[in-house]
C-alpha positions, 0 to 999 in steps of 0.5 A: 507534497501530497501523502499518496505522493510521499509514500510514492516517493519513501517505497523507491527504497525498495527499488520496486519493478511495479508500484501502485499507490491508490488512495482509496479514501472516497470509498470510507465515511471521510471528509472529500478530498482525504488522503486515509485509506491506502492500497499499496501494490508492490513488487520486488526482488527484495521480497525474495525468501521473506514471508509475508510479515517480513514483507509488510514490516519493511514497508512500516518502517518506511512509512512510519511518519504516516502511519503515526499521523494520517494514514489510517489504513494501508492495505499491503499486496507485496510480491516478488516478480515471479509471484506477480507473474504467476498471479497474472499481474493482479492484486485482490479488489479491496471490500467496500467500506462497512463502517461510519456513517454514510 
């Protein structure tokens, strides 16, 4: 199983109402075909009355195995329905990348 595919799979915990996992290794200094850089997009009604930090913790703990291994970075926009309705359904753009040596 891929690791896009098994963070797909630990965040059905959270029963989310939209869910996107991106991989977004090809935009860091990688070797082809890494599974490293991720954005999760979640929405929730498990988030509700949860700031920020709550949030994001639920998540690593979930996702303990890949953080601890090949996950290098995870870049969280979690929201509950109504946030993600008032945002108009859309998520910040990640930066490209700055560092290593392309």
């Amino acid at each position: 199983m891929s690791i896009q595919s098994s963070i797909e799979e630990k965040l059905k915990a959270l029963e989310p109402a939209f869910l996107q996992v991106e991989n977004e290794s090809h935009r860091h200094a990688v070797p082809p075909n890494s599974e490293t850089h991720f954005k999760v997009t979640l929405v929730s009604e498990r988030f509700a009355g949860l700031m920020p930090v709550k949030r994001h913790q639920q998540l690593y703990s979930l996702l303990a195995d890949e953080l601890a291994g090949p996950v290098h970075a995870l870049a969280l926009h979690l929201y509950t329905p109504q946030e993600w309705e008032a945002s108009g359904q859309a998520r910040p753009d990640s930066p490209d990348c700055q560092g290593g040596g392309r």
